[in-house]
Phi, psi and omega in degrees: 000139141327117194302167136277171171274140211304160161072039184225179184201176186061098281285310205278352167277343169302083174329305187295291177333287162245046154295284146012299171297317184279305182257040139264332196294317173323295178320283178339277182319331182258327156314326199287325180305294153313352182266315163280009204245306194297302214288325190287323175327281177324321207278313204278330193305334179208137191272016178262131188281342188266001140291019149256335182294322194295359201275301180325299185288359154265011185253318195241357163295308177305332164314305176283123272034312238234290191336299175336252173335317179284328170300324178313298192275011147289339168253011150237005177242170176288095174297355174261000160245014176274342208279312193284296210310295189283024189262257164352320215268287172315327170283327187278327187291331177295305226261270179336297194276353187267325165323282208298343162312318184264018187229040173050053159208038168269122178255203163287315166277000171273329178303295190306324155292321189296310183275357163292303188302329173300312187298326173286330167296341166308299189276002147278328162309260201350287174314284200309303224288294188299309152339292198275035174255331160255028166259009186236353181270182153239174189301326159311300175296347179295328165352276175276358156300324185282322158327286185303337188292302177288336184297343155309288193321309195272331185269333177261014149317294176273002125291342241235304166340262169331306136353279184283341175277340175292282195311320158337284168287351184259338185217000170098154185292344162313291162359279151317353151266280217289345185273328173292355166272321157336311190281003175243000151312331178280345198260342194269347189281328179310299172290357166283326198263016196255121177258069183271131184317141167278129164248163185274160203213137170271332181312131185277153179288182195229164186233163225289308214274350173243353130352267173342285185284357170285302180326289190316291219289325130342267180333298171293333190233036152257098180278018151264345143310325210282311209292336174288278174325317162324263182333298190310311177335295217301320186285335181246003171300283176282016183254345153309347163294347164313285165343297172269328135314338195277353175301322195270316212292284174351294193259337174260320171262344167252339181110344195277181200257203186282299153009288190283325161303277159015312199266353178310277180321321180291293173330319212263330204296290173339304181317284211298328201263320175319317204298288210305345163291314182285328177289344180312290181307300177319316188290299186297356163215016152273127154316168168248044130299302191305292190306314167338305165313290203307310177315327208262335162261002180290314194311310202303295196312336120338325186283314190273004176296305211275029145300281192281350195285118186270024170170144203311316171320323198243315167311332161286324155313300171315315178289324193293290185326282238275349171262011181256321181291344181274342159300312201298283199292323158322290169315302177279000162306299208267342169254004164250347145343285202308292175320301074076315211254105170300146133032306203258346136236089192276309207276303156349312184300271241284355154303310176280322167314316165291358178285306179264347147312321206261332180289342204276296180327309190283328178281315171271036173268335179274324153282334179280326203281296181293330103039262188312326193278322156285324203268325201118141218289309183315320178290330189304322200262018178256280207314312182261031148269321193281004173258352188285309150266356153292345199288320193312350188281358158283357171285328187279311169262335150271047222296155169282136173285180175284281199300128182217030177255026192279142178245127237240348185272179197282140188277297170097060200247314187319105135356137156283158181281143188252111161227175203284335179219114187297140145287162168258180204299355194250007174285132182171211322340149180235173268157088140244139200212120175261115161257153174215173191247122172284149157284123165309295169339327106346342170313297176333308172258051134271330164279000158249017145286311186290342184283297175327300177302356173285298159340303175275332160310283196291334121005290174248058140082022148298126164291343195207136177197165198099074188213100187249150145273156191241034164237178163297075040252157198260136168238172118230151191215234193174144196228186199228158162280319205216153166320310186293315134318350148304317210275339217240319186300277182337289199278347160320342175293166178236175154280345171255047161273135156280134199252137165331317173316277219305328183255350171230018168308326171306322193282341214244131144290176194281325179289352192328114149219122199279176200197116190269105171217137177223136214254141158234141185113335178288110182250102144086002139109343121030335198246207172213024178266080172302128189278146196273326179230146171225174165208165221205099166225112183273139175179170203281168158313000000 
């Protein structure tokens, strides 16, 4: 992490931090610019509202394809060269599409590919960007770092827009394209001069395909995530209609020119830098549950406005509401994300979360578009403020926590295992196994503490877990693909793990003592394969 500079405080004293900070909101700005560039383009090129929706859903599938993988390879490869290559990747396809604009032979599908190809460098960006924030931060700042990130995210929101419907109209839509390509020269100059601290890890590396699936699994068996990911579904699914109608609403019910879309889009970003100013405050004595409501109905009440609004002037008010609610849910999203998730799959969480935002996005851009194509763009944005207000009703059985203080790091409470001939590391399947001498009387609930305790096992990257036996000494345990996943399981615990000890010492006699062993070559002991190494340790329950 990055010192800050002396007498200074909060994230932008973090150098790095806000270097960073400052030239992705440049990038930003020349993405928001291609974005109006793309959607106004498309408007003229086809009179079908669902090839104008697809511009949005070429924007946000590779996010949804894509997050996953790139989180997997962000918590095992070197991020600051997983950072440059879709850098490089994003200037050429911006540089390649803005040539082919000017010289007219940009179609619907050459739009569509060419901002597909921008969204795959997003969404290889995107996990890694959000990863590496609490390496330039310290733990006090993350808040408001993810706070700034999006208040970046906003500020060139509401330039960016505008910015490009101005450039539009005085030099054309080529233009707008050759400056986002311009405009990604600031995040590769940064990340060129950026010297990031190598850290040491007790976690053994991981290799890409149990990558993955260490993610999926985290992810299924965290229920603070599950409560997270719920909540985005429910919320962006319909909140994409906005989003994806206003290109229609803009040029067909209000009349405006690109300009005018442009200045639209600028009203929600301004909304969002309010927003995102109010929240500082709102957060030390709101829950972010709370808050979470109130955005998902200020957005609905937004949502159904741009129905009824009679003039570009009352439509800009309404885009100021609909970006301060969309920060307010965003913002407690991307920060019980953040929280939820340790260290050793930071980026995977925060993958899968953007898995499901953008898919939520890409799906409903292709439902409102087909909608707007049969009913018409008003029914399409009456259905989804009314889906807007059933999603609050997932606030209620899924809260947003209070709490963000769980200390998320590797606890290292395990003994390494002593054995006599080291296995290697790709050796396995492995038995990690604990016994303990049960009371009987007492089975019941000691087997429905190991069931609880399964979770968290398969949780911090156990395949299988959970197992008991109904004799004396009673086990459970969990198994591995490999010795080094043995090794990965162990130091993956936290201290804000329910430790096994806590739920069945009660359960246990007093002389109880437990026995850690774990075989490599064994799968769950099952088998006939007998392990070649055991290793063996006492010590109490």
């Amino acid at each position: 992490m990055a010192e800050p500079n002396p007498g200074t405080s909060g994230p932008l004293s973090f150098p790095v931090f806000r270097a960073l900070w400052i030239a992705t909101i440049i990038s930003n700005i020349g993405t928001w610019m291609h974005d109006v560039g793309a959607a106004w383009l498309m408007a003229s090129l086809s009179a079908s509202p669902l090839l104008v929706t697809l511009v949005q859903a070429a924007t946000t599938l590779p996010m949804f394809l894509l997050a996953l993988p790139a989180g997997a390879m962000a918590d095992i490869v070197y991020r600051r060269r997983l950072l440059l290559a879709p850098q490089l990747l994003g200037l050429a396809a911006a540089a390649t599409l803005s040539v082919l604009t000017l010289l007219d032979l940009t179609g619907p599908w050459v739009l569509l590919a060419a901002t597909f190809v921008l969204g795959a460098s997003a969404a290889v960006s995107a996990p890694v960007f959000q990863a590496i924030v609490p390496e330039l931060v310290d733990k006090q700042a993350l808040p408001d770092a993810v706070a700034l990130d999006s208040l970046g995210v906003n500020i060139s929101r509401a330039i960016g827009p505008a910015l490009g419907g101005v450039i539009i109209a005085l030099a054309g839509t080529p233009a707008v394209f050759a400056l986002n390509a311009v405009s990604v020269l600031a995040v590769l100059g940064v990340l060129f001069f950026w010297k990031r601290a190598e850290t040491a890890h007790s976690l053994p590396p991981e290799h890409f395909l149990g990558t993955l699936t260490a993610g999926y699994r985290y992810a299924r068996h965290s229920p603070a995530m599950r409560l997270v990911l719920i909540r985005a579904a429910g919320f962006f699914l319909f909140g994409s209609a906005l989003w994806v109608m206003l290109p229609l609403v803009g040029r067909r019910i209000l009349g405006l020119e690109a300009a005018g879309y442009g200045t639209l889009l600028g009203c929600m970003g301004a909304g969002a830098v309010l927003g995102t100013l109010l929240l500082k405050r709102l957060r030390r004595t709101v829950p972010p549950n709370r808050i979470s409501v109130w955005a998902t109905l200020l957005f609905a009440l937004a949502t159904l406005a741009l129905t009824l609004v009679p003039n570009a002037w009352i439509a800009g008010a309404v885009m100021v509401l609909a970006g301060l609610a969309w920060i307010g849910m965003l913002t407690s999203l991307n920060v019980a994300t953040q929280t939820a998730s340790p260290g050793w799959v930071k980026a995977r969480a925060l993958a899968v979360y953007l898995l499901v935002f953008q898919g939520a996005m890409t799906g409903g851009s292709v439902l409102w578009g087909t909608i707007a194509s049969w009913s018409g763009v008003p029914a399409a944005l009456v259905v989804a403020s009314a889906g807007l207000l059933a999603s609050v009703l997932l606030a209620r059985v899924w809260r947003l926590p209070k709490d963000a203080t769980a200390d998320l790091a590797p606890s290292n409470h395990w003994a390494e295992p002593v054995v006599a001939v080291p296995p290697g590391d790709d050796r396995g399947p492995v038995l990690i196994e604990i016994e303990y001498r049960v009371d009987p009387a007492r089975m019941a609930e000691f087997t429905a503490a190991l069931r609880r305790f399964s979770a968290t096992r398969q949780r911090e990257t156990a395949r299988s877990a959970g197992t008991c036996g109904r004799t004396l000494p009673s086990r459970g345990g969990w198994s591995r693909p490999s010795w080094w996943k043995a090794g990965s399981s162990i130091s993956a615990s936290t201290p804000a793990s329910p430790m096994p000890t806590s739920w069945t010492s009660r359960c246990s006699t007093p002389s109880t003592s437990a026995r850690d062993r774990r075989g490599s070559g064994t799968c769950c002991g099952r088998c006939d394969r007998a392990p070649k190494e055991r290793q063996r340790q006492k010590g109490p329950t």
